[in-house]
C-alpha positions in Angstrom: 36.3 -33.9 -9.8 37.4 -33.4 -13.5 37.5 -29.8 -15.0 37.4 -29.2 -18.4 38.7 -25.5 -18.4 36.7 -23.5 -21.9 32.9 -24.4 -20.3 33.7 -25.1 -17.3 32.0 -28.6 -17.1 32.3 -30.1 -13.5 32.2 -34.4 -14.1 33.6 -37.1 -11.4 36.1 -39.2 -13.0 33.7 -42.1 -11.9 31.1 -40.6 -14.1 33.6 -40.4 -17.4 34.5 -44.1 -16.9 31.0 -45.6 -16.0 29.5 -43.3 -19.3 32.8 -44.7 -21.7 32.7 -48.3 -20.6 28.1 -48.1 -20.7 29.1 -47.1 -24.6 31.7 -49.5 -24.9 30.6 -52.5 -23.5 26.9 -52.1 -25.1 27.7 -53.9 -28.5 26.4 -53.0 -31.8 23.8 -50.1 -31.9 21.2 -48.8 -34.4 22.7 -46.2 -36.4 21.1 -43.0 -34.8 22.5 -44.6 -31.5 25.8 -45.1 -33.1 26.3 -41.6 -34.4 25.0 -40.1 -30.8 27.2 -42.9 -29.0 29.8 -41.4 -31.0 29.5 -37.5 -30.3 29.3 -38.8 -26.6 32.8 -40.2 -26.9 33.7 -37.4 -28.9 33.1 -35.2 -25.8 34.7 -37.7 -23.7 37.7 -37.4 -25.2 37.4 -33.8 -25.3 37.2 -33.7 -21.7 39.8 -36.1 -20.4 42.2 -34.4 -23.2 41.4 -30.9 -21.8 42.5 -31.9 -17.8 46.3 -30.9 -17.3 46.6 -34.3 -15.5 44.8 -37.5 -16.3 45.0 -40.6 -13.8 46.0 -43.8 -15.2 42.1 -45.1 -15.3 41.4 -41.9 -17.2 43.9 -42.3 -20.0 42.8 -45.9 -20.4 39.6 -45.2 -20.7 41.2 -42.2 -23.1 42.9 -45.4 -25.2 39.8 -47.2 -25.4 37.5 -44.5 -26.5 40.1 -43.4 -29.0 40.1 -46.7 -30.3 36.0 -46.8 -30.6 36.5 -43.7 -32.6 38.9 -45.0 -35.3 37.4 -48.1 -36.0 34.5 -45.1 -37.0 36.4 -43.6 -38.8 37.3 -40.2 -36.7 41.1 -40.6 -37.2 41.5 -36.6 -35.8 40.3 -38.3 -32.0 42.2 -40.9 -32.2 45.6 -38.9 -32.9 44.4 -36.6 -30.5 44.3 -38.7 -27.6 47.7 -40.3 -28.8 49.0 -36.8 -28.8 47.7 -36.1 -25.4 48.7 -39.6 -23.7 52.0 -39.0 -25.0 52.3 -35.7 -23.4 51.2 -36.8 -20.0 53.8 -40.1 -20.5 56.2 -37.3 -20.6 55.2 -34.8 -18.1 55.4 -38.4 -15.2 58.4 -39.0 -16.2 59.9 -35.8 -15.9 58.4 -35.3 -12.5 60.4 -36.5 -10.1 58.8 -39.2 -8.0 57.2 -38.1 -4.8 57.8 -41.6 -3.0 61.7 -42.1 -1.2 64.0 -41.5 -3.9 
């Protein structure tokens, strides 16, 4: 289960992806659809960017909703989720691996 820690909003990380990749995948949308696709992947972002670990599913699905959001202009997500992939890209690699090593 995915915790966003400030509301305390319980969401499976099934539940992010199937939501991100719905809005994704749905094409062009009318633009009241549009701008309420876009404050859903708003909060998307705000979520996976707000867990102290994302799995690799989750930050692609990060990447992708990013990407939705700068192609509408929202350049402040988009650096946002950069800024918080990198940090996790970071954090693995200065964990030591838990596998024989």
């Amino acid at each position: 289960m995915a915790k966003a820690s400030e509301r305390h909003i319980l969401i499976s990380e099934e539940s992010i992806l199937q939501i991100a990749a719905h809005i994704l995948t749905s094409g062009k949308a009318p633009p009241d659809e549009d701008i309420a696709n876009q404050k859903i992947i708003a909060r998307l972002i705000e979520l996976i960017t707000r867990l102290p670990e994302a799995s690799p599913r989750l930050l692609n699905c990060l990447s992708d909703c990013a990407h939705f959001m700068k192609i509408r202009g929202h350049e402040n997500h988009f650096d946002e989720a950069k800024i918080y992939a990198e940090r996790q890209r970071r954090s693995k690699r200065a964990t030591p691996s838990k596998r024989g090593g």
